[in-house]
C-alpha positions, -999 to +999 in steps of 0.1 A: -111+345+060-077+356+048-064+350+012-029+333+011-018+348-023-011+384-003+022+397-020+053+385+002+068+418+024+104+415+019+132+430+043+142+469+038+178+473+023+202+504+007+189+519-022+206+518-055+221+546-074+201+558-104+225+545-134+215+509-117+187+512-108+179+524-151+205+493-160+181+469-137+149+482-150+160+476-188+172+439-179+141+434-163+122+443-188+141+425-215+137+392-192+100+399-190+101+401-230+119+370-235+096+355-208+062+362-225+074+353-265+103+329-261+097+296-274+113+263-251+147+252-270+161+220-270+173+222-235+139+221-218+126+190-238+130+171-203+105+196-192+081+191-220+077+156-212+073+153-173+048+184-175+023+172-202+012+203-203-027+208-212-050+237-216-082+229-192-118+230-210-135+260-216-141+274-179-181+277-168-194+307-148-227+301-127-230+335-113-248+361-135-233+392-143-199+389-129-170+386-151-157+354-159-119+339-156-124+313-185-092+333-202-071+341-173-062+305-175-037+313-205-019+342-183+004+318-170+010+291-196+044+301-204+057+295-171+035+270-158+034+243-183+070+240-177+069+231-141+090+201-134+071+175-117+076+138-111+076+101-086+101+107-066+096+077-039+079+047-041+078+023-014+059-002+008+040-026-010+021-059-008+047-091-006+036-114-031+030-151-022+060-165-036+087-186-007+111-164+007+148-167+000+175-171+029+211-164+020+236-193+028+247-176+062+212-165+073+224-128+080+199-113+047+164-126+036+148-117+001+113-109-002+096-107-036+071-078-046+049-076-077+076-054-095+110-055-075+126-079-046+139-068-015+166-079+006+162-077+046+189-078+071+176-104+096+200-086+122+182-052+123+148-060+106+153-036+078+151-028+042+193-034+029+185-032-009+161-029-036+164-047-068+136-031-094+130-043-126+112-026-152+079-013-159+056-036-170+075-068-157+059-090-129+084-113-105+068-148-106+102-165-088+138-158-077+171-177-067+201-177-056+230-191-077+246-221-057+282-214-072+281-180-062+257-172-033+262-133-043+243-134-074+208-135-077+187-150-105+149-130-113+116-143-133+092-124-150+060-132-162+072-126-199+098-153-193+129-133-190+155-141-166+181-115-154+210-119-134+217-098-102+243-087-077+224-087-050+252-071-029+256-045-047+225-037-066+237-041-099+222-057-127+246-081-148+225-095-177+196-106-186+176-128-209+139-117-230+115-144-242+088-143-255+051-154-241+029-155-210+050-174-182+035-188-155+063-205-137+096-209-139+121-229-122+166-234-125+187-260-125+226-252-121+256-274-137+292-270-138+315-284-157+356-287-159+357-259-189+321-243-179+291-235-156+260-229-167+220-225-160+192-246-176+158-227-174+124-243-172+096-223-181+057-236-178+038-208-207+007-210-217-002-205-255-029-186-273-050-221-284-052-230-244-024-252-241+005-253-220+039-263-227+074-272-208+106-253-227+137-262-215+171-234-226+208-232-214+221-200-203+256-197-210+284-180-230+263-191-264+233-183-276+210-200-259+183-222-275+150-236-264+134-271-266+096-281-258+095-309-235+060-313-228+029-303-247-004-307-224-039-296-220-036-299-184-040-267-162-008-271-146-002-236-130+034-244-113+064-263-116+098-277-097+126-290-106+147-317-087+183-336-088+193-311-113+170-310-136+166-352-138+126-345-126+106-320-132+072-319-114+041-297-125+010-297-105-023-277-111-062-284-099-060-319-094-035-332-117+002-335-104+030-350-137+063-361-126+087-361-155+121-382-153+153-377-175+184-402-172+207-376-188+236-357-171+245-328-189+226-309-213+249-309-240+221-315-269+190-297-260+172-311-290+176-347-277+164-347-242+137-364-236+112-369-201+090-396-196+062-384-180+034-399-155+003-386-143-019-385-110-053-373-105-066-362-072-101-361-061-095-328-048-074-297-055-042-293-050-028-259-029+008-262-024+036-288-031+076-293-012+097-319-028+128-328-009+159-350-022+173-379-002+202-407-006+197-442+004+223-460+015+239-485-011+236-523-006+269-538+012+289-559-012+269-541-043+291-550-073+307-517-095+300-498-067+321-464-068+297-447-041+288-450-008+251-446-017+227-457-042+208-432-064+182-406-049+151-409-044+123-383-040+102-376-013+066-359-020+043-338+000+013-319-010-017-299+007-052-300-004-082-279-007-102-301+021-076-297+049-056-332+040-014-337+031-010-364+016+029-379+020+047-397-013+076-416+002+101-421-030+076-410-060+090-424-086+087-459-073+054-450-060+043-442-103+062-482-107+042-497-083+012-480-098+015-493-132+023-528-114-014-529-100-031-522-130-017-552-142-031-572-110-002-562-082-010-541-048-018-502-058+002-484-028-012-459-010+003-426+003+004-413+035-024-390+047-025-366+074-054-340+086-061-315+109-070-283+089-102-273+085-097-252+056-073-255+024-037-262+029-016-228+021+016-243+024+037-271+031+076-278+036+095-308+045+122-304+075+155-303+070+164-335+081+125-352+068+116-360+101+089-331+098+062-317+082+054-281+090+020-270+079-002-238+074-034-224+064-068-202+070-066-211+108-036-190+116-020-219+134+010-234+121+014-273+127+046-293+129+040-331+121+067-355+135+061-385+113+077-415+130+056-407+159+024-390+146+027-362+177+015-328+164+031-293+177+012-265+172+023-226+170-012-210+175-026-173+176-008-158+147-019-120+135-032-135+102-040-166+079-004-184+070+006-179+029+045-199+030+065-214+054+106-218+047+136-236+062+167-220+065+196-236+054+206-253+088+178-260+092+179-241+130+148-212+122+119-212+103+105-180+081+066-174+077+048-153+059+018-142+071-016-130+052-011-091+067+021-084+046+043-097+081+071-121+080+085-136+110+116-154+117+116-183+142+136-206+162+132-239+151+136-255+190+121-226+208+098-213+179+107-182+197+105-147+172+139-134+169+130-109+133+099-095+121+098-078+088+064-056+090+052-041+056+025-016+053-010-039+062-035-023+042-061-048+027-084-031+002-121-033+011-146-051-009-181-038-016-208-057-037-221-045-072-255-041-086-240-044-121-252-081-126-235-078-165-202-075-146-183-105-143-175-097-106-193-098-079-175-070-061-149-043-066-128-022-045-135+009-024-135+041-032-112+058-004-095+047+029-088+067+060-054+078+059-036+109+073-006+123+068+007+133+108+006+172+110+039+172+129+056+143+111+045+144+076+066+115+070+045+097+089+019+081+072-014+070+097-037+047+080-067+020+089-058-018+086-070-045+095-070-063+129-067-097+109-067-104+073-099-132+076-115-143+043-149-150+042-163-186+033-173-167-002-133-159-002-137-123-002-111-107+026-135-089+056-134-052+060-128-050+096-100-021+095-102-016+128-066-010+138-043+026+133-006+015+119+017+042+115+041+035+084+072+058+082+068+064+044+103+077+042+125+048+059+096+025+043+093+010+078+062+002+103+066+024+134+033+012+155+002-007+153-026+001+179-062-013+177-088+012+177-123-003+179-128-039+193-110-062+180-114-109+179-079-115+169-074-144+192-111-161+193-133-182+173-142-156+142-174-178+136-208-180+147-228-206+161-252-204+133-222-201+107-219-169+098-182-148+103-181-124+128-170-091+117-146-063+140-161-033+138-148-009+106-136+027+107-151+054+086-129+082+096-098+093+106-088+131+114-057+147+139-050+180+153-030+205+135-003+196+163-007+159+165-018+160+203-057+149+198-072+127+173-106+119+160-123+087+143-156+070+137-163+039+135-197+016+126-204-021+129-235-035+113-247-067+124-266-094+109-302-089+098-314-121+116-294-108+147-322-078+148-351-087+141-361-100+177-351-064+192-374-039+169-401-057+144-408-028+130-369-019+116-349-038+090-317-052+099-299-034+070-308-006+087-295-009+119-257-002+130-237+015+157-211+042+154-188+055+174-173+088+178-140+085+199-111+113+207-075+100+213-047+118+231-011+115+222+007+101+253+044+108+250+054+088+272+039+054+260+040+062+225+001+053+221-030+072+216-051+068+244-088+070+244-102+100+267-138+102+251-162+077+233-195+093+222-220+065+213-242+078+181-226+112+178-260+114+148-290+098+153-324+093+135-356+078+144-342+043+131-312+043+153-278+057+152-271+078+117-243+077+093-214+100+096-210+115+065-174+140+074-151+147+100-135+177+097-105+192+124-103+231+123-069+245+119-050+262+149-077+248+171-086+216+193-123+212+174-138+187+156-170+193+132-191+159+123-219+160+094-243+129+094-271+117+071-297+132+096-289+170+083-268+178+116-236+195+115-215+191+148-191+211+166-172+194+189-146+212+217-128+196+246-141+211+280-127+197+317-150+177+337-160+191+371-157+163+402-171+175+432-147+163+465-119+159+440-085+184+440-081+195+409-043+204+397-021+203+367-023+164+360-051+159+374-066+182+347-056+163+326-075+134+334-105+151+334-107+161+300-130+151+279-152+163+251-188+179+241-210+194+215-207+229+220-231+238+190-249+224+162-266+235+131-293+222+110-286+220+077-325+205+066-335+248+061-314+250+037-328+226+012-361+247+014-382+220+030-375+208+065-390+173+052-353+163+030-346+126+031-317+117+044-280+131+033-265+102+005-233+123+011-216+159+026-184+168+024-169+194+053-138+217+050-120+244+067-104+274+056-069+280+062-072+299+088-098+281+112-122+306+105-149+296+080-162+263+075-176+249+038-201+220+037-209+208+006-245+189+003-254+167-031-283+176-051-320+172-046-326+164-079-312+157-111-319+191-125-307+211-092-269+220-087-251+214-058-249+233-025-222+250-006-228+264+028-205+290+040-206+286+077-187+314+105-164+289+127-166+309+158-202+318+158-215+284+144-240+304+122-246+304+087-229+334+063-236+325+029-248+298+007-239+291-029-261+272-052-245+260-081-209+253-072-209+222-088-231+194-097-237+159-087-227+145-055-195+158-039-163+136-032-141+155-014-137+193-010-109+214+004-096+253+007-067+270-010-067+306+003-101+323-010-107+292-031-128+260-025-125+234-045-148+212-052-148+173-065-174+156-075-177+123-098-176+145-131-156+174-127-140+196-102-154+231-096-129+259-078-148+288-065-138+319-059-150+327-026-142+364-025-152+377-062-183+344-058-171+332-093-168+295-101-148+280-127-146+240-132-126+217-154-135+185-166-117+156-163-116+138-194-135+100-198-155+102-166-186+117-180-195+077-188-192+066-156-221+051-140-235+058-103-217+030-087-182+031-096-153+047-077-153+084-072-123+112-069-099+118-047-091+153-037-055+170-022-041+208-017-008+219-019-009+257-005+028+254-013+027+253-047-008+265-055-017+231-069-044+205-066-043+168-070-073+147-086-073+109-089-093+101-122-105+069-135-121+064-166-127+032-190-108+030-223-134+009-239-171+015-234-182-011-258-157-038-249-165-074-235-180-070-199-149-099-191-121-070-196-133-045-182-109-042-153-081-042-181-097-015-199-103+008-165-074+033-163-065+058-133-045+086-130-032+115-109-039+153-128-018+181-109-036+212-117-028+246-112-055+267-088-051+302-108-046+290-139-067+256-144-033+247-159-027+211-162+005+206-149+016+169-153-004+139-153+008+099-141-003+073-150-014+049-121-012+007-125-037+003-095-069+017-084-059+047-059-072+045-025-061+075-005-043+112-021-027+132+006-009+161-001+026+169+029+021+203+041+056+209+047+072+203+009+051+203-021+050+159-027+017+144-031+009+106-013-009+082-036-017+047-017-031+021-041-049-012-035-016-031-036-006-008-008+022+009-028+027+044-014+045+069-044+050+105-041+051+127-064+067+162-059+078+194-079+114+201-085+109+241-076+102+232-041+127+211-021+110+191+008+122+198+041+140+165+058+150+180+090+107+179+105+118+138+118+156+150+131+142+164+162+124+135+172+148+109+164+178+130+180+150+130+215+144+088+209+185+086+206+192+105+236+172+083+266+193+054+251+226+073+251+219+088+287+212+055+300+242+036+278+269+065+294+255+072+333+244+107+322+279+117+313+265+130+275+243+155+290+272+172+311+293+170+277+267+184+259+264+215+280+301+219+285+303+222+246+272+239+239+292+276+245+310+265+217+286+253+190+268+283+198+295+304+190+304+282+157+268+282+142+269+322+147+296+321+119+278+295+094+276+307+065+240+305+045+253+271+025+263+256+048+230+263+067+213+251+039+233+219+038+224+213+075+184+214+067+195+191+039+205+161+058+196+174+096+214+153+124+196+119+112+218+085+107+219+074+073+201+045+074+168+068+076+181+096+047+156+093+021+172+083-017+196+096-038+169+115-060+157+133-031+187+145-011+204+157-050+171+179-055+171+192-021+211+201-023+205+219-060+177+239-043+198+246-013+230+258-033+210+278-058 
C-alpha cells in the first residue's frame, strides 16, 4: 500500500547564481520566521470566522510502546486554522405544498421551497431564478401583484412580507412583524392618488388563541387592526372581492367573514360579521371562486350591467366527499332562516375518493371541479351533467392542482417533488419540472418516552459518479405511498441521477421491482411494499455498477412455508451488477445473484459493499461472517461463436474468493455481525474491514486484508470502540467512525489517534449514527455529528433540541478546520474526488457543498460529455456539414492553442466549452478565476 503524502518531484530547471541563491535562502527563512510567530491582523478576521478553528481532545494511543502523536497536532495550527472553508452551492430541495403561481402570459411558473421560491420557464423546463430569503425565515405563501405582474409579493412564518422583482432578482422592501404566522393572504386597491396592499395575517398567540390582523402597506407607516379573536383552530385563510370576505377554515370549522366597506381608509373602524359552519368531518383543502350575476332588467338606479357578486364554495374532506356551496353568503341567510322554522338548504355533495381530499379548484369558467388525492388519479367533475373524467396512473399521490390564467392548462403537483403542466382539452404533458425525489425513510422507535413513534434514517445510498462528479446517483422512491398509519413507505427502489450543478434531474431508472401502476393493497388489507435498496456502489470509471437490495414480507405471509422460522426473520436480497450502455443512456442489468450471504434461516444481511479502485471488483460483507470478492468472468456457450460483441453479452459475474471472518473473533461460534464496515486503500491494494465489538469491555476490530491474494495480513484490536459507521482510507491512514468518536490509524507506524466529537457521548443505542467522507485533495475528513442540546428537557421538544453538524478535520493534524451548522438531519456525506467540496443531502432533500477556497474545483469534467450530447444533434440539424468544418479548421486551432499562454489556459478550464445555462454560480466561477490567475 503506497502513502499519498510522498514529497511532489518537481521539473529540473537552471541553477541560480550564489548571491541569489544566499538572497533566497535569507527571505525564506525570514518567511518561515514570520510564519511560525506571526499573529493574524485585522485582515484575516474573515478567516477567523469561516475556520472556527479548534484544538481536537487530547489524542489516545492503544499501541504500547510506540510513540504517540497526541502533540504533533499543534505543528500545523498556524497555517491550518486559517484555512478558508465554506457552502458554496445549495440546491435541490423539497417543494413545499403550497399552490403554484403562473405568471399572466404562462411563459414562467413559481414554485415555493421551505426557504426560497423559484421561478421555472415552462418553455425549457428549467430553473430561471432563485429568490432566497433569509436564514431562519419559512415561505408560508406568495403572489403576484395584479398592477404590476413583475413584482412579486413573499410570506414568512414570522409575518413579514417583502416585495420582489421577480425578473430581476432583486429585492425592493420589505415588512417585519412580529409573531407566529400561520397564513397569510393580499388584497390589492388602487386609487386615483395611490395604490396599495392590505395584508391579512391568521397568528396564533401564546394563551392558544388565534387572531385575524388586518395592515395597509403603503407609502405610511403601516398600522394593524384585530379583526377576529377566536379559539377556533383555524390553520388557513383566503381572502375574496378585495378583501369584502375573508374565509378561514381549520378541522371542521369553516368562518366566512363579510365587510361592506370599499376602501380601507380607517383601519380602526372596519368591521366583519362573521358566521360559522361545522362539519362532521375534517376539512383538507378549500377554492373559492368569484362570479357576477346578471342584474334584473328594468332594476331601478342601476349604473351596472350586473348585480353584486356572489361566491361560489368548494371544499374536500377527510372521508373522500366535496361538498359544493353555490353563493355562500346566501347559503349562511338561508341558514339562519331555518332555525327560525324556514327550509335549511343543503349543499351539493360529490364522492368518489377513497381517501382524504388533497386538493380542489374550481374551472375557470365554474363548469368544473378538478379533484385530487392519495389515489394518484386526478378527477374532473362536469357539474351540469354529473359525467366524471379521470387522468389516472400518476408517479405519485396529488398535493395541489392550479388553473392558469386562460384557463387552457392545468399545473399539478405531485407527492415525489414533480410538477406537471397539462393541456386542459388534451390533458396532454407539455412541461415537467422534476426536483430531486428523495423521501426520507422512517424506522420505528423503542423509546416509548418519545413522543414519536418513528424517526428518520440514519444514511441513504448515494454516490457521487466517478467520471461526473457532478452527478449525483441516489435511491428514491418508485412512488411516494403513505401507509394507512400515514407514514411514507420505504420502497426506494428506483436510481435518479440529479445533476447537482445545473440543479436538474438527468434520469430515473427503476432498479428492483417496482407496483407503480397496480393496486398497492392487499386482499387482507395490508400495503404492499416495492422492494428497498441497501446499497449502492460504481466503478472507478463509471462502466459497472453494484447494489443490493432486500424485501421483507409479512409475518402472516410466512408462516405456512417454514413453521419453524419467524417471519421477522425472513427476507430476500439481491445482489445485482449493471453496465453502463452508452448508447441507451441506462444501466442494464447483466447479473442478479439471489442471496449473495446466506445463513441457516435464509438469505443474510449485507452489511458493505465495497468497489476496489482501478479494478472491476466488488467485495460484499454479510451478517453470516463472510467477506466476498466478486470479479466479472465471460461465460463459456458451447456451439456459440464468440467475438467482440458477442463477448460482451456473455459477461457476467462470480465469487472468485471468500474469507471467513468468524476466526478472527477467537471462537468460530460468533453470533451474527450487528454491523461491518469495508474499505479500500487508495491504491486497490489492501482491503480494511472493520467488525463491532463482542462485548462492552472489548475494542473494536480492523482486519487488514491483501486484495490480490484474498488473505489476511494483519489485524488490529483496538482501533476504535463501539460499532463502526463508516470507514475510509487516506494514504497510510484509516479512519474510523463510530457512534462516539472517530479513530485515524496510522497504518504504517500502527499508531491510532482519535478525536471526540463533542455532545455525542449521551447518545443512546438507537439514534442516528455518523457519516464519514475523504478528501485526498486536501488531506481532510468530513463527520456529520448530532448531538442534543438539552438532556433534561421535555421528551415533547426534543426534535428542537437535536442539533447536527458537519466538522472538517484535518488527517495530520486532528485540526478542526470549520464546522456548519446543519437545519436538517443529514442523510448522505460525499466527498467530489476531483475538487476538494463536500455533498451534504438532508431529509428535506437539500443538497449543499461545501468546499475550500485553496483548491478551485475543476468544471471542465461535464464539458466533454455535453460537447459529445451537442454534437449528434448538430450533425443531424446541418447534414454532416460540422464535422467536415471541424476538420478543415482543426489545423488551425491546433496551431492557435500551441501559442496559449498559461492564463489563458487557465481561463479555458475555468468555464470549458459549456453553454451558460449549465455554468455553476457566480461564487464558484470568481473562486475558480482567482485560483487560475494567481
Amino acid at each position: 500500500m503506497s502513502d499519498s503524502n510522498h514529497p511532489t518531484r518537481f521539473s529540473k530547471r537552471s541553477r541560480a547564481s550564489e548571491p541569489v541563491q544566499s538572497k533566497m535562502t535569507r527571505m525564506d527563512q525570514e518567511r518561515i520566521k514570520r510564519r511560525r510567530f506571526s499573529r493574524p491582523h485585522n485582515g484575516d478576521e474573515r478567516g477567523r470566522q469561516l475556520a472556527t478553528p479548534e484544538v481536537a481532545q487530547e489524542s489516545i494511543d492503544y499501541h504500547d510502546g510506540a510513540p504517540s502523536l497526541g502533540d504533533a497536532s499543534f505543528i500545523h495550527t498556524g497555517e491550518s486554522r486559517h484555512v478558508p472553508w465554506s457552502s458554496v452551492h445549495h440546491v435541490a430541495g423539497q417543494y413545499s405544498d403550497l399552490d403554484p403561481v403562473f405568471t399572466p402570459d404562462e411563459e414562467y411558473l413559481l414554485l415555493g421551497l421551505e426557504t426560497s421560491v423559484h421561478v421555472y420557464s415552462m418553455a425549457t423546463s428549467r430553473l430561471f431564478r432563485t429568490l432566497d430569503l433569509e436564514s431562519g425565515q419559512n415561505v408560508i405563501g406568495y403572489r403576484l401583484c395584479p398592477l404590476n405582474p413583475e413584482h412579486l409579493y413573499i410570506f414568512t412564518s414570522t409575518g413579514s412580507v417583502s416585495k420582489w422583482e421577480w425578473l430581476s432578482g432583486g429585492k425592493m422592501w420589505s415588512w417585519d412583524a412580529c409573531g407566529k404566522t400561520t397564513s397569510i393572504d393580499i388584497s390589492f386597491h388602487e386609487s386615483e392618488t395611490d395604490e396599495y396592499v392590505a395584508v391579512y395575517s391568521l397568528r396564533e398567540r401564546k394563551d392558544g388563541k388565534r387572531e385575524i390582523t388586518i395592515a395597509q402597506l403603503g407609502r405610511n407607516k403601516p398600522s394593524e387592526n384585530v379583526i377576529l379573536e377566536t379559539n377556533l383552530r383555524v390553520s388557513d385563510l383566503k381572502v375574496a372581492r378585495q378583501g369584502r370576505t375573508v374565509v378561514l377554515y381549520g378541522g371542521q370549522h369553516f368562518l366566512v367573514g363579510t365587510s361592506n366597506f370599499n376602501m380601507l381608509n380607517d383601519l380602526k373602524s372596519m368591521q366583519y360579521v362573521w358566521r360559522e359552519a361545522t362539519l362532521p368531518v375534517s376539512i383538507t383543502c378549500v377554492d373559492i371562486r368569484g362570479s357576477a350575476t346578471p342584474a334584473r332588467v328594468g332594476a331601478q338606479g342601476s349604473k351596472d350591467k350586473k348585480s353584486p357578486d356572489h361566491l361560489d364554495l368548494v371544499l374536500g374532506e377527510s372521508n373522500g366527499s366535496i361538498l359544493i356551496y353555490s353563493d355562500v353568503l346566501n347559503f349562511f341567510t338561508a341558514n339562519e332562516d331555518s332555525r327560525e322554522g324556514g327550509k335549511s338548504p343543503a349543499p351539493r355533495r360529490l364522492h368518489w375518493h377513497r381517501g382524504s381530499v388533497n386538493t380542489v379548484r374550481w374551472s375557470k369558467d365554474g363548469n368544473y371541479v378538478i379533484s385530487g388525492g392519495h389515489e394518484s388519479v386526478m378527477v374532473l367533475w362536469q357539474l351540469d351533467t354529473g359525467r366524471k373524467q379521470y387522468l389516472p396512473h400518476l408517479s405519485s399521490p396529488i398535493c395541489n392542482i392550479i388553473v392558469s390564467p386562460t384557463g387552457n392548462s392545468y399545473v399539478v403537483k405531485l407527492a415525489d417533488n414533480c410538477i406537471m403542466a397539462l393541456l386542459a382539452r388534451e390533458l396532454q404533458p407539455f412541461a415537467t419540472i422534476i426536483g430531486l425525489q428523495l423521501c426520507p425513510k422512517m424506522t420505528q422507535t423503542l423509546d416509548k418516552s418519545s413522543s414519536t413513534s418513528c424517526q428518520f434514517s440514519s444514511s441513504t445510498p448515494a454516490i457521487l459518479h466517478p467520471r461526473q462528479p457532478d452527478q449525483l446517483l441516489i435511491a428514491v422512491p418508485a412512488s411516494r405511498q403513505v401507509s394507512q398509519e400515514g407514514h411514507h413507505l420505504p420502497n426506494s427502489s428506483v436510481l435518479q441521477t440529479y445533476d447537482i450543478r445545473t440543479n436538474s434531474h438527468i434520469a430515473r431508472q427503476a432498479l428492483a421491482r417496482t407496483n407503480a401502476t397496480t393496486l398497492r393493497v392487499s386482499p387482507e388489507g395490508s400495503e404492499i411494499i416495492a422492494p428497498d435498496i441497501k446499497h449502492i456502489d460504481v466503478a472507478h470509471d463509471g462502466k459497472w455498477m453494484a447494489t443490493i437490495d432486500t424485501w421483507s414480507p409479512y409475518p402472516q405471509d410466512v408462516r405456512s412455508l417454514d413453521l419453524s422460522n419467524t417471519g421477522t426473520d425472513y427476507q430476500e436480497t439481491f445482489l445485482k451488477f449493471w453496465k453502463w450502455n452508452d448508447f441507451s443512456s441506462l444501466w442494464e442489468l447483466v447479473t442478479r445473484i439471489d442471496g449473495p450471504h446466506f445463513s441457516d434461516k435464509g438469505h443474510a444481511l449485507v452489511l458493505g459493499l465495497a468497489s476496489r479502485p482501478q479494478s472491476y471488483e466488488f467485495v460484499t460483507v454479510g451478517s453470516d461472517a463472510l467477506l466476498r470478492f466478486w470479479c466479472p468472468s465471460t461465460r463459456q456457450r458451447s456451439g456459440l461463436k464468440t467475438g467482440p460483441d458477442a463477448q460482451q453479452q456473455l459477461e457476467t459475474w462470480k465469487c472468485r474468493s471468500f474469507i471467513d471472518l468468524k476466526g478472527s473473533f477467537g471462537n468460530n461460534k460468533a453470533r451474527n455481525l450487528p454491523t461491518a464496515c469495508p474499505a479500500f486503500s487508495d491504491d486497490g491494494s489492501v482491503l480494511a474491514v472493520c467488525l463491532p465489538s463482542q462485548s462492552a469491555s472489548n475494542p473494536g476490530l480492523v482486519i487488514l486484508i491483501d486484495a490480490q491474494n484474498c488473505k489476511v495480513h494483519y489485524s488490529r484490536v483496538g482501533a476504535f470502540w463501539g460499532n463502526p459507521c463508516a470507514t475510509s482510507f487516506i494514504g497510510r491512514h484509516l479512519i474510523i467512525a463510530s457512534k462516539h468518536a472517530v479513530s485515524i490509524w496510522d497504518t504504517v507506524n500502527d499508531i491510532v489517534r482519535t478525536t471526540g466529537t463533542p455532545g455525542l457521548g449521551g447518545l443512546s443505542s438507537n439514534e442516528e449514527s455518523l457519516l464519514l467522507a475523504v478528501n485526498s485533495k486536501t488531506q481532510t475528513f468530513a463527520v456529520a455529528t448530532q448531538h442534543l442540546l438539552n438532556h433534561t428537557g421535555h421528551t415533547s421538544k426534543k426534535s428542537r433540541n437535536t442539533q447536527f453538524s458537519i466538522r472538517i478535520y484535518n488527517v495530520q493534524s486532528l485540526i478542526l478546520h470549520s464546522q456548519f451548522m446543519l437545519d436538517r438531519c443529514p442523510l448522505a456525506l460525499l466527498s467530489n474526488s476531483y475538487s476538494s467540496d463536500y455533498v451534504v443531502i438532508d431529509t428535506a432533500a437539500n443538497v449543499k457543498r461545501f468546499g475550500c477556497f485553496n483548491k478551485a474545483p475543476e468544471l471542465t469534467s461535464q464539458s466533454f460529455d455535453l460537447t459529445n450530447h451537442l454534437n449528434p444533434g448538430l450533425m443531424d440539424l446541418f447534414g454532416g456539414q460540422l464535422g467536415s468544418t471541424k476538420s478543415q479548421y482543426s489545423g488551425l486551432s491546433t496551431a492557435a492553442n500551441g501559442e496559449q499562454s498559461a492564463q489563458t489556459k487557465g481561463l479555458a478550464s475555468v468555464f470549458g466549452d459549456v453553454p451558460s445555462f449549465v455554468l455553476p454560480p457566480a461564487s464558484v466561477l470568481f473562486r475558480a478565476v482567482v485560483q487560475s490567475l494567481g
